[in-house]
C-alpha positions in Angstrom: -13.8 -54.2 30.1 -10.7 -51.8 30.4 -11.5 -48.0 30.0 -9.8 -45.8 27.9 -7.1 -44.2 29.4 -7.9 -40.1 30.1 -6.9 -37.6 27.3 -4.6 -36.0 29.8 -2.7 -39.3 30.3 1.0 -39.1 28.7 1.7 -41.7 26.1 4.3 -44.5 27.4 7.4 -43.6 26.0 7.9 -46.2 23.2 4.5 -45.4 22.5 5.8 -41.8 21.6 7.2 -41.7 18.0 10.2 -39.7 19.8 11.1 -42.9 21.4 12.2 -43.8 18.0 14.9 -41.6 17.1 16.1 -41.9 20.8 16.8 -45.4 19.7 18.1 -44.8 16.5 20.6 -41.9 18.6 19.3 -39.3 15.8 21.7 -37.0 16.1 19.4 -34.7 13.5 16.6 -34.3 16.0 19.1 -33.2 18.9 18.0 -29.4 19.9 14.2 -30.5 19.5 14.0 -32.3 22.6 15.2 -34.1 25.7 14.6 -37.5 27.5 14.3 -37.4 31.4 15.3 -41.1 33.1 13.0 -40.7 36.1 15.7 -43.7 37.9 18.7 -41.7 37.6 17.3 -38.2 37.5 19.0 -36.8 34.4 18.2 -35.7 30.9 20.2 -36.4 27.4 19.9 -35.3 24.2 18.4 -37.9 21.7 21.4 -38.4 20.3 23.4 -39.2 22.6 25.1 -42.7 22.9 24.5 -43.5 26.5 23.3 -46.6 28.0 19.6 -46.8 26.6 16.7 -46.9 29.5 13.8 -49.0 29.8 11.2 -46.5 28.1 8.7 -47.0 31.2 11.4 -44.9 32.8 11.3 -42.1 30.4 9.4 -38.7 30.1 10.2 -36.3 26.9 10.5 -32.5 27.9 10.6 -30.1 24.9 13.7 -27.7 26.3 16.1 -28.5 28.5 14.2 -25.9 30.8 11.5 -27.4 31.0 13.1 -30.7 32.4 15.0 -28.6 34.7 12.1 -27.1 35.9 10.6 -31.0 36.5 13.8 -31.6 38.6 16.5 -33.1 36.2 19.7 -32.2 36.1 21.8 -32.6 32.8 23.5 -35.9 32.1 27.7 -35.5 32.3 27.6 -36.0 28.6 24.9 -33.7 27.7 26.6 -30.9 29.9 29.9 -31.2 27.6 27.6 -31.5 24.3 25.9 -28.1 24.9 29.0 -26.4 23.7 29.1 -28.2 21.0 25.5 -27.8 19.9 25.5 -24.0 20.8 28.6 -23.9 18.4 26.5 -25.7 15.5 23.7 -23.6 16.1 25.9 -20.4 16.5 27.2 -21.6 12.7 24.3 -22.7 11.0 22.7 -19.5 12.1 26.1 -17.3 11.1 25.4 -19.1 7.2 21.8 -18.0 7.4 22.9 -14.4 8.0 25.3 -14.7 5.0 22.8 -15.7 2.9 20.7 -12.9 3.9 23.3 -10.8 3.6 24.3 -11.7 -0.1 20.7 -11.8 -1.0 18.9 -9.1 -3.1 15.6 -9.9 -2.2 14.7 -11.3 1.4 14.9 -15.2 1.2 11.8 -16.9 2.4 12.1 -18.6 5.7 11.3 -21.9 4.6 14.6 -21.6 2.5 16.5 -20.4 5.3 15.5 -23.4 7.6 16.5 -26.1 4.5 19.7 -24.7 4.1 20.0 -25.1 8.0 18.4 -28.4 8.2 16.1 -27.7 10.0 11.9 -26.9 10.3 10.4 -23.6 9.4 9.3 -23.4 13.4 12.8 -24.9 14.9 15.1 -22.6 12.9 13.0 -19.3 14.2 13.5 -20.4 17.6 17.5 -20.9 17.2 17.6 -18.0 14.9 16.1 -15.3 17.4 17.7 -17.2 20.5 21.3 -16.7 19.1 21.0 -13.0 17.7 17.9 -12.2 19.2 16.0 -11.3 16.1 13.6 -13.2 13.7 15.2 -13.8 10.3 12.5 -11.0 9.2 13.8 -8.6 11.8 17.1 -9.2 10.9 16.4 -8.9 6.9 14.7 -6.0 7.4 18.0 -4.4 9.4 20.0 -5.2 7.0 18.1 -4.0 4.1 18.6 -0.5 5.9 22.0 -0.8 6.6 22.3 -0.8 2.7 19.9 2.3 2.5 21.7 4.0 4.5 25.2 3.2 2.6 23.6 4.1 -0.3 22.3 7.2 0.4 25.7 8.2 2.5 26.9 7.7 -0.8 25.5 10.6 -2.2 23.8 9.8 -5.0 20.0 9.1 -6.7 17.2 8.0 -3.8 16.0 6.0 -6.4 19.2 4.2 -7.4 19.4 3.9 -3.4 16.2 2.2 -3.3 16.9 -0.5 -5.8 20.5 -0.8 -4.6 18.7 -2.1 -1.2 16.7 -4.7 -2.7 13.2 -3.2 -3.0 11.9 -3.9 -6.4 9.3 -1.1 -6.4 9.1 2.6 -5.2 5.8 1.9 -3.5 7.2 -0.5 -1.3 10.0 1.2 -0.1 8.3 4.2 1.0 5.7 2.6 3.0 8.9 1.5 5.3 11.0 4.7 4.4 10.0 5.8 8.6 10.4 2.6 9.9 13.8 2.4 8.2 15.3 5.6 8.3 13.0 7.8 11.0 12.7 10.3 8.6 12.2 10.1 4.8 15.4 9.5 2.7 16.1 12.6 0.9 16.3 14.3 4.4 18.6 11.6 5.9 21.1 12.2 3.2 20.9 15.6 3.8 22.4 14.5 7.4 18.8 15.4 9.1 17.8 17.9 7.1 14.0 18.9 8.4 13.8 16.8 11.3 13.2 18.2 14.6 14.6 17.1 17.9 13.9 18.8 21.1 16.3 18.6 23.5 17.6 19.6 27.0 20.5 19.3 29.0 20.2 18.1 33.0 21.8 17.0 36.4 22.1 13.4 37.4 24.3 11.9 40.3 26.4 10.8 37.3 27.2 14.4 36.2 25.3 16.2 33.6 22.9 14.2 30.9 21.7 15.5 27.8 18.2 13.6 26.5 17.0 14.6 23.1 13.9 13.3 21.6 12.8 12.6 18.2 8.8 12.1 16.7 9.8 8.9 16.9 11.2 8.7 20.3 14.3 9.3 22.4 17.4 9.5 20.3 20.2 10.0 22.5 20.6 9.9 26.1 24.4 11.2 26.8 26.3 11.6 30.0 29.5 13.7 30.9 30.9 16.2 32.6 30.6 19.2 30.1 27.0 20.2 29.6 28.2 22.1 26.2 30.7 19.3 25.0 27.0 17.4 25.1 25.1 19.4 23.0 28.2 19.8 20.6 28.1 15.6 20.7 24.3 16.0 19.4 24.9 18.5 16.6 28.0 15.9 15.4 25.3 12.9 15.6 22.2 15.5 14.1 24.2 17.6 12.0 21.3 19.3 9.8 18.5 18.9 12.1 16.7 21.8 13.8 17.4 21.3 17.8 14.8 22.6 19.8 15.0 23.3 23.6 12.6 21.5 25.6 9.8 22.8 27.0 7.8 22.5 30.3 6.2 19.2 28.7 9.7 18.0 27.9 10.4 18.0 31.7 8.8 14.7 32.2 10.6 12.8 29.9 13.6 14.4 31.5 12.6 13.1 35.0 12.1 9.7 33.7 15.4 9.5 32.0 17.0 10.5 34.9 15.0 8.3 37.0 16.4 4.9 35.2 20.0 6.5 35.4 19.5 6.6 39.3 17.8 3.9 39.2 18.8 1.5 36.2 17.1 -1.6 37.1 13.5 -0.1 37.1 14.1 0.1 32.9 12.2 2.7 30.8 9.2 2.4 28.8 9.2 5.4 26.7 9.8 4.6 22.9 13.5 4.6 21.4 14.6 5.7 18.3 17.7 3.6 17.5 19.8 4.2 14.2 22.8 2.2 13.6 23.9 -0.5 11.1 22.7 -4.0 11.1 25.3 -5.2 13.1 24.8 -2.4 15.6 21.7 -3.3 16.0 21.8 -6.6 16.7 24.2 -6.1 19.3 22.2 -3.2 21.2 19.0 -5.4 20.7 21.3 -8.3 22.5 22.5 -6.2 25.4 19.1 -5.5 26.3 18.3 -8.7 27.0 20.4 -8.7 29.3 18.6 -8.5 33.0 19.5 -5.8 35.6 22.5 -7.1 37.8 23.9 -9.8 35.2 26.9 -9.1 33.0 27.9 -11.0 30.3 31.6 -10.0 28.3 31.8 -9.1 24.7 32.9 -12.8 23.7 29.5 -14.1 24.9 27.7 -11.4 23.2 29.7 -12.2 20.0 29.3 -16.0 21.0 25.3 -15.1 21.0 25.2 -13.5 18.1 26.9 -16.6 15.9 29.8 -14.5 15.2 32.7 -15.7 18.2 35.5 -13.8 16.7 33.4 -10.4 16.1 34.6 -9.2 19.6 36.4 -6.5 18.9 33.7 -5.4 16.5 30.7 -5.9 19.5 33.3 -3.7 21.3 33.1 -1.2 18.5 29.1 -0.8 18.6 28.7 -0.5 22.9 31.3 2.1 21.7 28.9 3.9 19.4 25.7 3.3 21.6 24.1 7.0 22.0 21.7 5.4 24.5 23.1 5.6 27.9 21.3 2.9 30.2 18.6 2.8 27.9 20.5 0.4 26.1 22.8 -0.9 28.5 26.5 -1.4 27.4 27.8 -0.7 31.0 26.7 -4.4 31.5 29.2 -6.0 29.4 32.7 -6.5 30.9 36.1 -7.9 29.6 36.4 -11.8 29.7 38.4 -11.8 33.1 35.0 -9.8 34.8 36.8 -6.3 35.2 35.5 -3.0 33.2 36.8 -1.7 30.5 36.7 1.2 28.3 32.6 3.2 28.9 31.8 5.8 26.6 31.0 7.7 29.5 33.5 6.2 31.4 34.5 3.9 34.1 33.1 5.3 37.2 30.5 5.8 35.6 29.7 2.1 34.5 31.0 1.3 38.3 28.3 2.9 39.5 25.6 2.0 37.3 26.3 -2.1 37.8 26.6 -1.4 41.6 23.0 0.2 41.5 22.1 -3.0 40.1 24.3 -5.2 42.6 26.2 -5.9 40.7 29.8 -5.5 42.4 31.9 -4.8 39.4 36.0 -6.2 40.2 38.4 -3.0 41.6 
């Protein structure tokens, strides 16, 4: 009598109901997995129209990662389709954002994901992969991009409130913090009651200015002009109280100035980042980006799902108030030289070197 085969044995590939749509060259299921040919030693999409193999040749591999990892390389054909499928992923994710965007309330995910074509679980995974955000995340950005506007405007909080798309009082100001790092009267008042400490330091890049909110650092600037910094903070802070740092405040100095020297070692004290949606999804991006990689503002646009926003991903490294923290010095222009640096150009040379990261003369 013939045992059972062990739990941990792998299905034979036409035993697999992925074996199907490989044979039907589904191109619906393409960016859910791969099929390896163990004879050749290369992986293709599910859709593609290859030469089918015999299925005892074939393992399935949920990423293309993962049968990387196994030792494939990508089939010629799949290598030339990843464009294309980052570009329909790039697109379907760009609508989603739109929808968001034009939406009062926050659409439900599973709405999202139809209007993509996709699962509930699949469309997270290409949503967050191409802006770097969940669709909540994302939401929940925008929905204080439009509080902010709103109360920049100058009028009621609660016409603010509604405006945003919270359909009660009680629900906005349980996230009024989280939203605005301070509550809403006082951040149309331009920072009116808030309290930042704040001091002013040497660095091998010159003098640096940290400042600190209760909800964590809010600007880390760099130049030459320790006074031309603190006048930069009061522009940014213009009705908070700024408060010298104390002996306490030292530390957080120390560590600042120990990830400018030092950029690759990152920083884990708390940020407090206020920009617009958009900003924000570009800062969040550029901190994925590892120590000693660059990437150029098309890519981070690309990443995003919005390729002809370059200009405008140029805009928000502009207006970063995070030096290193958030690191715009690792984006470069599309032929790999620097450009323009808040802080400027040496100063990026320097950092990306520290990282080794040559940067072009």
């Amino acid at each position: 009598m013939t045992s059972a085969p062990s739990p941990t044995t792998p299905l034979p590939a036409d035993a697999d109901p992925r074996w199907a749509a490989v044979l039907a060259r589904d191109p619906a299921v393409d960016g859910r997995f791969v099929y390896a040919v163990k004879t050749t030693g290369v992986y293709c999409r599910p859709g593609s129209p290859t030469r089918l193999p015999h299925p005892r040749n074939v393992e399935f591999f949920d990423t293309p990662e993962e049968a990387e990892a196994a030792g494939y390389r990508p089939s010629r054909r799949h290598a030339s389709d990843r464009s294309a499928i980052a570009a329909r992923r790039a697109a379907q994710v760009a609508e989603a954002c739109r929808l968001i965007d034009a939406s009062d309330a926050i659409p439900a995910s599973s709405e999202l994901a139809r209007q993509a074509g996709m699962s509930v679980h699949h469309f997270h995974r290409v949503f967050k992969a191409v802006t770097g955000l969940t669709p909540k995340a994302y939401a929940a950005a925008r929905r204080a991009d439009k509080l902010r506007r709103a109360l920049h405007a100058g009028g009621r909080v609660t016409d603010a409130i509604y405006e945003a798309g919270f359909n009660s009082n009680s629900r906005f100001y349980e996230a009024a913090d989280r939203l605005l790092g301070m509550r809403p009267k006082d951040y149309r008042q331009g920072g009116a009651n808030m309290r930042i400490r704040f001091a002013v330091g040497q660095c091998s890049l010159g003098a640096i200015l940290v400042a600190q909110s209760e909800r964590g650092i809010c600007a880390i600037l760099l130049g030459d002009d320790p006074d031309a910094l603190v006048r930069q903070l009061q522009d940014q802070f213009p009705r908070a109280t700024l408060v010298g740092g104390d002996r306490d405040f030292e530390r957080v100095i120390a560590r600042v100035v120990g990830l400018v020297e030092a950029p690759a070692v990152g920083l884990d004290l708390p940020l407090d980042v206020r920009g617009t949606a958009f900003q924000e999804r570009v800062w969040q991006a550029l901190r994925q980006i590892p120590p000693g990689v660059t990437m150029t503002y098309a890519e981070i646009a690309a990443r995003l799902g919005m390729p002809k926003a370059v200009r405008a991903v140029a805009r928000a490294c502009a207006a970063n108030a995070l030096a290193v923290a958030i690191p715009c010095h690792r984006v470069v222009r599309s032929d790999g030289a620097l450009s323009g640096y808040r802080w400027g150009v040496e100063r990026k040379r320097a950092l990306l070197e520290r990282e080794g990261k040559a940067p072009r003369a």
